[in-house]
C-alpha positions, 0 to 999 in steps of 0.5 A: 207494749206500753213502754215500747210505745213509749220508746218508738215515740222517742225514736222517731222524735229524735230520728227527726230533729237529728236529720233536721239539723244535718241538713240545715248545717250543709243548707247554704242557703239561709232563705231555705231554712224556714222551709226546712223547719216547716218541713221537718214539722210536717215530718215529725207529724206523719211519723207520729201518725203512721206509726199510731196504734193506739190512743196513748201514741196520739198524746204525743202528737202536740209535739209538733205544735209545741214546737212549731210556737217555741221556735216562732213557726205560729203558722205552722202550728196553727195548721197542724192545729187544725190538721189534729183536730180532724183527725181526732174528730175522725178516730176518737169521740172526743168533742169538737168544742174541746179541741177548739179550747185547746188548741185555742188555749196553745195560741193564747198561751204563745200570744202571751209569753212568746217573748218568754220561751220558759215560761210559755214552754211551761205553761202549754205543757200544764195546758197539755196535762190538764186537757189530756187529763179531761179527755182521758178520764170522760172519753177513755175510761174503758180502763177499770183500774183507776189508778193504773190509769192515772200512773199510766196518764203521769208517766206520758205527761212527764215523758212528754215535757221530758223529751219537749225539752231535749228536742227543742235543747237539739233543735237549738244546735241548728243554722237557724238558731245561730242566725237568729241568735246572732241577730238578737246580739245585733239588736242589743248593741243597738239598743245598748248604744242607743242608750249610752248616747243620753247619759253621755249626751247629758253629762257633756251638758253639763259639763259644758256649762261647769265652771269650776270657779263656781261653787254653786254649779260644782255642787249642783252639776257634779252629783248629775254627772255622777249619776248619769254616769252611774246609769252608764255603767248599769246600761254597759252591764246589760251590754256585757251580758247581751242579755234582754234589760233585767230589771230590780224592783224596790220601793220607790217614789214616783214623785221623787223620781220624776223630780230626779228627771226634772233636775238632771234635764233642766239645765239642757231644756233651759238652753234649749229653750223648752219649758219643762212644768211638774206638779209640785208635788207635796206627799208621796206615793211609792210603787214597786219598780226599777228606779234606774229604768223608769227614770231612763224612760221618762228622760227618753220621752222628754229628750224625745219631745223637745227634739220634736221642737217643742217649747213646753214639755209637762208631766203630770201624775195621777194615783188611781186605785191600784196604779199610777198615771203618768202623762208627758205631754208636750207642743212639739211638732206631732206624728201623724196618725200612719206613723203612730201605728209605727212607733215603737218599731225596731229601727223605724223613727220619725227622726233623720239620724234615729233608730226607734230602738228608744221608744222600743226600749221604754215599752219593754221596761214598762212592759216588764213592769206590767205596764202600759204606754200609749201615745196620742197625737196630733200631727203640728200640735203635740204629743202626750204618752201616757204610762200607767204603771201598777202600784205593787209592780 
């Protein structure tokens, strides 16, 4: 009966999503397909339950959950969260305590990793092994052969992340997805052009100023223009792979780095009449990271300051502990305290023309390197973000 069971769970899950995505493929109306999929949750869930005749049958029904977090539906599964664990209480002697621990620990899991489908698809099934595990083995040990028990307990965990993964691979065929998918290129280009602009911004600089009968500006000029349009090239890669920004760890030094963004917006803020003041750095201090990327958000933070009008622009640098502080302040025009809790939103910008895809782009990179950036400011007197970055990445 077991494996029957097993099979009527399969039947019913895959019964559910192919009907789904029948319907959502002839549904016109785009605005309807959120209902569509909350209706669907819903669906798989009465199923599971009316067709419940045992214990065994309600391991599966974190099916919906699961789902409803991987495909950013957080209400939905916080609802059937709280439905479940009723319903639990009701037919099982399981504890109220630890059903509020694992239900809380699925929305923790999504808070986490909600970016990271995989890895947060991994984490809640190891969430869900051990959580089934524990309820097994306190509140059903009825069973006096241990070991069938655990074969038992084993085959349903993996026939679990099994059949996770062929609905979730299905449910990806749906309109839904396609749209969403299709906005996610979207904003890629976005971010993509965005930052083409600045190395092309700066290479113009410079080469507006090149006078080839200048040795001494050739010499300095050309290896800035190299590089900037080497950092072209890697930003067109992740435009041809419409990928999030990858990023490759080396050991690098962070002084060095913040030098290299001193040289190359030097001559730019010098037109522009905007002091730009570094320490004068006499050691080293190396991390794990990216160099391209970071140096890609130090210069967005200093392009953003001086078109913020500000005549003097610092950066500061700090080794403390396990992790390095970084701060770029300047006394440019300043933000608000309403639009500082906006900053960093996808296309909001203080800036006529901007976007706001350059500070979202930095809090990504810096985020990808277990970072932080916080920014503090005073609406007339200036700005200072501040990033703090671990020394082993």
């Amino acid at each position: 009966m077991f494996f029957y069971d097993i099979l009527l769970v399969g039947i019913l899950s895959l019964f559910s999503v192919f009907v789904y995505n029948f319907i959502s493929f002839y549904l016109k109306n785009k605005k309807y397909h959120d209902l569509l999929f909350t209706v669907f949750l819903l669906t798989l869930s009465v199923l599971l339950f009316i067709y419940s005749r045992n214990p065994f049958m309600f391991f599966f029904l974190d099916l919906a959950v699961f789902i409803g977090y991987l495909r950013y539906h957080k209400n939905d599964a916080i609802i059937l969260s709280i439905l479940f664990s009723l319903f639990l209480l009701t037919v099982t002697d399981i504890s109220f305590f630890w059903l509020v621990v694992q239900y809380g620990a699925y929305l923790f899991t999504y808070s986490i990793f909600y970016k990271r489908k995989k890895k947060m698809l991994s984490v809640l099934v190891i969430e869900k092994a051990f959580f089934t595990s524990l309820y097994y083995f306190l509140y059903l040990d009825r069973l006096e052969n241990l070991a069938y028990s655990f074969l038992l307990l084993l085959s349903c965990l993996v026939f679990f992340h099994f059949l996770l993964l062929v609905m979730f691979r299905l449910l990806k065929l749906g309109n839904v997805d396609l749209s969403l998918d299709y906005m996610e290129t979207e904003k890629s280009i976005f971010k993509i052009t965005h930052e083409i602009k600045n190395p092309i911004a700066v290479c113009k600089g410079y080469l507006d100023m090149l006078d080839i009968r200048d040795q001494d500006k050739v010499s300095r000029y050309i290896p800035i223009v190299q590089s900037e349009i080497a950092r072209t090239l890697s930003i067109m890669d992740d435009f041809m792979s419409l990928k999030n920004i990858q990023i490759h760890r080396d050991i690098l030094d962070i002084y060095m780095l913040i030098e290299d963004v001193y040289d190359i917006m030097l001559q730019i803020l010098d037109r522009n009449k905007v002091k730009l003041i570094i320490p004068d750095f006499q050691d080293e201090l190396y991390m794990l990271g990216d160099y391209d990327r970071l140096k890609q958000v130090f210069i967005n933070v200093v392009k953003n300051a001086y078109e913020a009008k500000a005549s003097k622009i610092e950066i500061r640098a700090y080794h403390m502990g396990g992790k390095i502080k970084i701060e770029i302040e300047d006394n440019g025009e300043g933000i608000s305290k309403e639009n500082l809790k906006k900053v960093g939103e996808i296309f909001y910008s203080t800036k006529p023309k901007g976007t706001g895809i350059g500070v979202n782009l930095s809090k990504e990179i810096i985020g990808l390197h277990k970072g932080d950036i916080r920014y503090r400011s005073v609406l007339g007197k200036g700005t200072t973000v501040t990033i703090i970055l671990p020394l082993n990445g």
